[in-house]
C-alpha positions as CSV (number, residue, x, y, z in Angstrom):
1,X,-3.8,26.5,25.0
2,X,-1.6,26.5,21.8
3,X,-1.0,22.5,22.1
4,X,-5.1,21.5,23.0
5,X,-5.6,23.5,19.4
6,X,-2.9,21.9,17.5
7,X,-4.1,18.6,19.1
8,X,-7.8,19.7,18.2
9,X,-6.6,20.6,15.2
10,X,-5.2,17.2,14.4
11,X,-8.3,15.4,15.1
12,X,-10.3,17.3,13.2
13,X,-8.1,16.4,10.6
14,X,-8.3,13.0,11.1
15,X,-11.7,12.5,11.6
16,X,-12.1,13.8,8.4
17,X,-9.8,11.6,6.7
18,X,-11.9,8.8,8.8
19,X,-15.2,10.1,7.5
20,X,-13.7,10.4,4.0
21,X,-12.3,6.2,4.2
22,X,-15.8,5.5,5.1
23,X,-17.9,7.7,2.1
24,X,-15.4,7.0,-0.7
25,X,-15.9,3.3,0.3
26,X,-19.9,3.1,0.4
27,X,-20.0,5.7,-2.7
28,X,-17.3,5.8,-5.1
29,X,-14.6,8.9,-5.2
30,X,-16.4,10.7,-7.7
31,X,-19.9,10.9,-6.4
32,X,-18.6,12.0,-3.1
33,X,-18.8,15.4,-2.3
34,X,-17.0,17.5,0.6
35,X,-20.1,18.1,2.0
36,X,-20.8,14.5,1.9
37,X,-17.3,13.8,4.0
38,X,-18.3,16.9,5.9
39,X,-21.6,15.7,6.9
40,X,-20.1,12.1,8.0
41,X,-17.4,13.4,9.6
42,X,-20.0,16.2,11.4
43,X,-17.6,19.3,11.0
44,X,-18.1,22.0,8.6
45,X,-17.1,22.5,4.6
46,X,-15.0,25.6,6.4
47,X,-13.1,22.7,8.4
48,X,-12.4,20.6,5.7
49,X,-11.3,23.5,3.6
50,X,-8.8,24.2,6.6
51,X,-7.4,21.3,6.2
52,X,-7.5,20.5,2.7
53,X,-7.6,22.3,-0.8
54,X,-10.1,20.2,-2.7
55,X,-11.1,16.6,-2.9
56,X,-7.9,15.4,-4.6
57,X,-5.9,17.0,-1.5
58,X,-8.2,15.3,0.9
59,X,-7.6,11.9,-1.3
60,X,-3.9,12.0,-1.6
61,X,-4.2,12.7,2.4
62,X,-6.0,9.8,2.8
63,X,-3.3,7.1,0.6
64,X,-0.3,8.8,2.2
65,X,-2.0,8.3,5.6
66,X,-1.5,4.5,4.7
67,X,1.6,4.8,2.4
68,X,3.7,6.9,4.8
69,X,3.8,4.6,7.6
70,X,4.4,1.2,4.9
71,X,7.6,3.6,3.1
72,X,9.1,4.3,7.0
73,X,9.0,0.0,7.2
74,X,10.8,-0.3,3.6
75,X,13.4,1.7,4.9
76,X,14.0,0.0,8.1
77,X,13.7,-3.6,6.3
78,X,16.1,-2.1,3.9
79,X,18.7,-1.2,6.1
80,X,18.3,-4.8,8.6
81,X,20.8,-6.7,7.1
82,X,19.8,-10.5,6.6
83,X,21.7,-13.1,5.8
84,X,20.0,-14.3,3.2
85,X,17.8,-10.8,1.5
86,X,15.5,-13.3,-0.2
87,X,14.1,-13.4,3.7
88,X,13.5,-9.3,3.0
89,X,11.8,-10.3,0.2
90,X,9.3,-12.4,1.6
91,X,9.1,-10.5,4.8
92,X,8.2,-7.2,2.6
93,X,6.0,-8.3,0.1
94,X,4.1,-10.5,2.6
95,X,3.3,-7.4,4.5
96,X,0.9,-6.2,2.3
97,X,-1.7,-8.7,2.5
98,X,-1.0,-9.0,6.2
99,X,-2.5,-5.1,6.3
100,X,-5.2,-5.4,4.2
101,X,-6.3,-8.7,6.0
102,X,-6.3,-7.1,9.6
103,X,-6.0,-3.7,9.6
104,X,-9.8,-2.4,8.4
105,X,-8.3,0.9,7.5
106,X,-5.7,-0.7,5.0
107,X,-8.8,-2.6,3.7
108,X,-11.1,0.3,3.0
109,X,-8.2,2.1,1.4
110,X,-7.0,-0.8,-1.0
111,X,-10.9,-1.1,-1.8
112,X,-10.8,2.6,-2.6
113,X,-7.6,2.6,-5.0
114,X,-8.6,-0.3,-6.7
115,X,-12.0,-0.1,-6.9
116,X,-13.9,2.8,-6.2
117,X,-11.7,5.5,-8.1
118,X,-11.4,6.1,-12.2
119,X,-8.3,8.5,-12.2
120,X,-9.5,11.0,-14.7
121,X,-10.5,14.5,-14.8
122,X,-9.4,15.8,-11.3
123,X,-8.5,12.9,-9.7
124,X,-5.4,12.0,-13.0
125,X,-3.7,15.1,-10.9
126,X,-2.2,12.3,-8.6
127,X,-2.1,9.1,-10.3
128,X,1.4,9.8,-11.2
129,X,2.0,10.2,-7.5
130,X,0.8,6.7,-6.9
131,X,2.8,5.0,-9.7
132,X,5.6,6.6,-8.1
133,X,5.2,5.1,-4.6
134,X,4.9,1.2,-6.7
135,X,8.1,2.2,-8.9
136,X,9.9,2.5,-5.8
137,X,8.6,-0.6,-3.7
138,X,9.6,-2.4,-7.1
139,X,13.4,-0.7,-6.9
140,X,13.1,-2.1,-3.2
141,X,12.5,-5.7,-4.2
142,X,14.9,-5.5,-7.3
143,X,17.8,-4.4,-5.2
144,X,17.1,-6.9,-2.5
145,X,17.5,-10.1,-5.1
146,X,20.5,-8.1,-6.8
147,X,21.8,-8.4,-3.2
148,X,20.9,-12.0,-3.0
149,X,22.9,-12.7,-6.1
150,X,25.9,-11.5,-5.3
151,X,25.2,-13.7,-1.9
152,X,24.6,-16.9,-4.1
153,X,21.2,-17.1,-2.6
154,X,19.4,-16.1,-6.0
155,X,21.0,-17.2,-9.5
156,X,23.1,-14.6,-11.6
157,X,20.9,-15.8,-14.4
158,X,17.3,-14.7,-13.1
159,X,17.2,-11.1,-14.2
160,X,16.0,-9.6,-10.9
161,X,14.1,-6.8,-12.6
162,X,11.9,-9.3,-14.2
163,X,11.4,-11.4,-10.6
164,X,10.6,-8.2,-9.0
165,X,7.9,-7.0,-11.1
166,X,6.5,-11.1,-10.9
167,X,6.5,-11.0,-7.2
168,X,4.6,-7.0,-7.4
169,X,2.4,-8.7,-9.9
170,X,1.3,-11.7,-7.7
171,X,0.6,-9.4,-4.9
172,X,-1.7,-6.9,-6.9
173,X,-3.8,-9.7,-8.0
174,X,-3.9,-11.0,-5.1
175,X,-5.2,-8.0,-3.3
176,X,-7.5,-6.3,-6.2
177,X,-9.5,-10.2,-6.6
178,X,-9.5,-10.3,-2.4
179,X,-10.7,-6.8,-1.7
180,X,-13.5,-7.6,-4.5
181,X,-14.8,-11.1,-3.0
182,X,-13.0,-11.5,0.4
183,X,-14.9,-14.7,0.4
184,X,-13.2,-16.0,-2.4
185,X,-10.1,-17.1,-0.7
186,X,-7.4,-16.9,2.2
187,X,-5.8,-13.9,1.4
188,X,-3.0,-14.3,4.3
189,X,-2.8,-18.0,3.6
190,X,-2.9,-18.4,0.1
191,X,-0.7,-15.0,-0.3
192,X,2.3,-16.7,1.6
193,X,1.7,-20.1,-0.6
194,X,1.9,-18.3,-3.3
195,X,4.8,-16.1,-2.8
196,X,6.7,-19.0,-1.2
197,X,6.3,-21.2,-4.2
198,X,7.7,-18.0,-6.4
199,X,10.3,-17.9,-4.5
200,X,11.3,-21.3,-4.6
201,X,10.9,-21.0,-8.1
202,X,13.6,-18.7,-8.2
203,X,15.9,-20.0,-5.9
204,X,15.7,-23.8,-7.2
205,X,19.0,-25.5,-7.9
206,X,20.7,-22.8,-5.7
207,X,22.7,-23.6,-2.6
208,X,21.5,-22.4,0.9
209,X,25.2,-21.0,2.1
210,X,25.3,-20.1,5.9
């Protein structure tokens, strides 16, 4: 009896957080309401206020939902050793666009961050929560091509702080101009164009070792 609740209890929660993907999309974070989500999701403002304190809780919920499960594959791409990390690189980064491009849910959600939420007045409360989770995908990418330096794969010359916030860079314009016109380009073709010709960039003149 104890496990039907908790497993009740759990899709409750998420068919919420579904209902809230889905309103945030169609009207913008701040002219959603909790009875809005409530409504969608056909529960009760009690039941959302079980699961969550406020809006910004039920937000946060919502990113972590997505960034949880993308932080779990850093750390197992971090720990595979390759060869040659610049193959991490690529492998990582291309990821992103992979998500957003099949998975609707990663859609919606990038849609959301980038262009259906101004983080003021309540919703500030977790923007520094967010810059956290891209300062540490960027320490992810540095270390891999400070890896792939001392391996000769990536000249000692390229400052690898520099490349990593180039490759981040490419991949946030990328994904904010897709998710505004999907119709404007290939997002999974052009992305790995793109990012392939970076990294030639970088690794030009430098000598594949096996």
């Amino acid at each position: 009896m104890v496990r039907k609740t908790k497993e009740e209890a759990l899709e409750t929660r998420c068919r919420i957080l579904d209902a809230a993907e889905v309103v945030f999309q169609r009207n913008g974070v701040s002219r959603t309401s909790l009875a809005d989500i409530a409504t969608e999701a056909d529960v009760t403002r009690g039941a959302i206020y079980w699961h969550f304190a406020h809006k910004v809780d039920l937000y946060d919920a919502m990113i972590q939902r997505i960034i949880a499960p993308f932080e779990l594959r850093l750390e197992e791409l971090q720990s595979h050793q390759h060869d040659n990390p610049m193959v991490f690189v690529r492998s990582l980064v291309l990821s992103i666009p992979h998500d957003v491009v099949n998975n609707p849910r990663h859609f919606r959600v990038f849609e959301i961050l980038w262009h259906k939420c101004e983080y003021v007045g309540e919703m500030a409360k977790i923007r520094d929560q967010h810059m956290e989770c891209g300062h540490r995908f960027l320490d992810i990418i540095e270390k891999a091509l400070r890896l792939a330096q001392e391996r000769n794969f990536l000249s000692k010359n390229t400052c690898a702080r520099q490349a990593a916030v180039g490759l981040m860079a490419i991949m946030d314009g990328l994904v904010v101009n897709w998710t505004l016109d999907p119709q404007l380009f290939s997002l999974d073709a052009m992305a790995a164009n793109i990012v392939d010709t970076y990294i030639s960039g970088l690794q030009q003149a430098q000598p594949h070792q096996h």
